[in-house]
N, C-alpha and C positions, 0 to 999 in steps of 0.2 A: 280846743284841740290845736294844737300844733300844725304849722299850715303845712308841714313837711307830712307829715300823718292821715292827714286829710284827702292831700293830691296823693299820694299812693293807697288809700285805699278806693279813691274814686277811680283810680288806672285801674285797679284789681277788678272792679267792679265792669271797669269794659273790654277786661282783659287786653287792655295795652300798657307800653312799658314807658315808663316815664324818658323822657329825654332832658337830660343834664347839661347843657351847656356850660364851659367856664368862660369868662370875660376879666382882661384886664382890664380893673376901672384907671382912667384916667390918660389910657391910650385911644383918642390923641389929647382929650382933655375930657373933664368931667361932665359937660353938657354931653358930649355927644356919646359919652357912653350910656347914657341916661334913654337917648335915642335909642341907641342901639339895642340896651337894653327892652323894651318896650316893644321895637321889630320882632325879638325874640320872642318876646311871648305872642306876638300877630302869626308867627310861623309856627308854634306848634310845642316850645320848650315847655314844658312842666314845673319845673325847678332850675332854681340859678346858681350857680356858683361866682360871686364876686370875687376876683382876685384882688388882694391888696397888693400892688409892686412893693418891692422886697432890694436889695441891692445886694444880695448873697443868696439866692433863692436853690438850697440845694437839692429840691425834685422837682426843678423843673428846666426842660430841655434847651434849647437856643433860639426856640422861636420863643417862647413866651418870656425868656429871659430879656430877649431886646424888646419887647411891648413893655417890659418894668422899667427898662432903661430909659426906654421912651417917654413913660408917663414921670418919671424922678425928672428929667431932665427939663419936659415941660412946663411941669404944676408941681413940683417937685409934692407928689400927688402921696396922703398918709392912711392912716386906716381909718380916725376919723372923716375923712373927704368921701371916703367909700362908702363908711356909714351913711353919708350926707346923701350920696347917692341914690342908693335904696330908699331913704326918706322921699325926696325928689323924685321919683319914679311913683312909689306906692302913691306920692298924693297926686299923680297925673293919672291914675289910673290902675294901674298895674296890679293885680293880684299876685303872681309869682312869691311860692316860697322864696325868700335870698336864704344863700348859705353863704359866710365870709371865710372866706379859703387864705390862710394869712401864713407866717411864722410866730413861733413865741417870743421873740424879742417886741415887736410893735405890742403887744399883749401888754407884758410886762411892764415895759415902759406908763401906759395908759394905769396896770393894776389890775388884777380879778376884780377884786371889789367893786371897782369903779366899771370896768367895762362890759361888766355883764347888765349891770341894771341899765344902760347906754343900747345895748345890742335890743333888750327887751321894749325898750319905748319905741325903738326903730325896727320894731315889729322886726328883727331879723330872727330868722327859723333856727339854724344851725352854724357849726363853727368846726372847720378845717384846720389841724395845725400841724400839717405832715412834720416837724422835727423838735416834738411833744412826743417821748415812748409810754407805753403803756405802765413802765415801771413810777413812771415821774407826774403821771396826770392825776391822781387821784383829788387836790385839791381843787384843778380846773373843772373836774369832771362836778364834782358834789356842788362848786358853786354855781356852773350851766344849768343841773339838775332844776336847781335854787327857782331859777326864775324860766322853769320850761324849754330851755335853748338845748338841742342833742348838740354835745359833743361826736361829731362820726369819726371813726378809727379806720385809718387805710389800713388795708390787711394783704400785703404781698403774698406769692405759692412759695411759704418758706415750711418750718416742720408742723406738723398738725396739732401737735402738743400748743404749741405759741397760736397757730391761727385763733385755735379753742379758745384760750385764756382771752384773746383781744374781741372776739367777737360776741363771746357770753356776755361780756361789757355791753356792749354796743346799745346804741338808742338813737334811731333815726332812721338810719340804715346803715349798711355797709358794704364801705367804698373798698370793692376788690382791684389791686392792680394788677392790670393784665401782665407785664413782666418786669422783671427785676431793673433797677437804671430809675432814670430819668423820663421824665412827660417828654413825648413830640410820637408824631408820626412813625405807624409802623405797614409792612407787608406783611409782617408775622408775629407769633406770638408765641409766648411760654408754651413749649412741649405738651406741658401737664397741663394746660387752662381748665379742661373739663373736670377733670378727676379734683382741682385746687377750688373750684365752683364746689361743686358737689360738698366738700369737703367741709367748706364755709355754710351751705344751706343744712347740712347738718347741724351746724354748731348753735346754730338760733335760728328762728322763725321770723326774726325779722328783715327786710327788704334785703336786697343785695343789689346795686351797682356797679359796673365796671366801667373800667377808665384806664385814662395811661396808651396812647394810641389810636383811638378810634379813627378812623379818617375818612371813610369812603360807606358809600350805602352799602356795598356788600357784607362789611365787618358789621357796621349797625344793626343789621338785618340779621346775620346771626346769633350777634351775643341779646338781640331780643327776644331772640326764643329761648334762652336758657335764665335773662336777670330780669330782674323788674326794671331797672332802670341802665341806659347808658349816657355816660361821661362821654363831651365832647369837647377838649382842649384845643390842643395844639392847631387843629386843621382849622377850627373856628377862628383863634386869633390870628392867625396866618391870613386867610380871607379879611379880617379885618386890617392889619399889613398892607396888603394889596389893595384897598378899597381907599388907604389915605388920603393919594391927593381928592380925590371925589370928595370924601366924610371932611376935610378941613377945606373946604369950600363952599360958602353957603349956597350957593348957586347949584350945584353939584351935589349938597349933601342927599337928597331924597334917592338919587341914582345909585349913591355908597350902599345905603341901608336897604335899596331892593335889591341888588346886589347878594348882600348878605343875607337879604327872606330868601332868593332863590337860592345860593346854598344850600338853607336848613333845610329848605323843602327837597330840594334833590338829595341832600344826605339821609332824612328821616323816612324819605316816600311817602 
């Protein structure tokens, strides 16, 4: 079974919702996301979402754009490095589904062919490619299928006709975004959230997460009551931002990464 399949029906089964975390890998460098990663699951994440740094990253907002910048600039950091990651984690431990949260370009470049049987030996669960449309995936989608990896489909509150179409697709789960734009921090949210929820839970029976915002325990707190799982971006990497000089100093590193447990633990309760 699919480790993405597994950890959501064993949350069903405690009726709690899974917590998504994303991470750029490679911000500050690939050791320490490795760490970080690893923290994450000591606090309570479920599933992962590895960001691959991108250098045109067009859904995502200006914190996690400079954590790309940041990891290009340092380790001039690729999607095999990330893959690398995930390997490096899992053999220290780590059960976590990964899910690689990329663009189609680094894809590409690498090859379907090739990079699917790559994702499948590095045991990674899922693959994110927000500027992949629904009209254009079908060869991505059949070759994931191939070797067990979901392809998940972000699904904006656009017309119900299109939600329909993209999430009858769907296999893993699906990543609802809370409003239109770009990832980062918000106070508020699309008008219609509920009714665009709803809307999506009709359309398939399988998981639904949101994302695109999340920031504070009060918003976690609510959209747990309504999804199986929430997406946690921007606020996450942000705290990690903040935690640099600590995390690139060996001295200091342990202080960065509890740091970062009590976040999750304050953000998730």
């Amino acid at each position: 079974m699919n480790r993405i399949d597994r950890a959501f029906a064993e949350l069903r089964e405690k009726q709690q919702p899974a917590f998504i975390p994303f991470l750029t890998i490679g911000d500050p460098d690939v050791r320490t996301s490795v760490d970080i990663i690893k923290e994450l699951e000591k606090a309570g994440a479920s599933i992962l979402e590895l960001g691959v740094p991108y250098s045109d990253p067009l859904a995502d907002g200006p914190v996690i754009q400079r954590s790309s910048q940041r990891a290009l600039k340092n380790a001039r950091i690729s999607i095999m490095d990330c893959i690398q990651a995930a390997k490096t984690a899992r053999s220290e431990g780590c059960e976590l589904p990964f899910i690689l949260f990329t663009y189609y370009n680094p894809v590409l470049q690498i090859g379907l062919e090739r990079i699917f049987p790559i994702l499948a030996e590095n045991e990674i669960s899922g693959l994110i490619i927000p500027d992949l449309p629904m009209e254009e995936d079908a060869e991505t989608r059949e070759i994931a299928a191939r070797y067990g990896i979901h392809l998940i489909p972000l699904v904006a509150p656009t017309s119900k006709e299109r939600i329909q179409k993209i999430v009858s697709r769907a296999s893993g789960f699906v990543y609802c975004v809370s409003s239109l734009g770009v990832t980062g921090t918000r106070s508020q949210f699309h008008s219609g959230i509920d009714e665009f929820l709803d809307t999506v839970k009709q359309a398939s029976n399988i998981p639904i997460a949101i994302g695109f915002g999340i920031s504070n325990h009060e918003q976690y707190a609510r959209f747990s009551k309504t999804c199986d799982g929430v997406v946690v971006g921007s606020a996450l990497v942000r705290k990690v931002e903040e935690a640099l000089p600590l995390l690139t100093n060996e001295a200091t590193k342990s202080q960065g990464l509890s740091e970062i447990h009590a976040f999750v633990k304050q953000l998730i309760g």
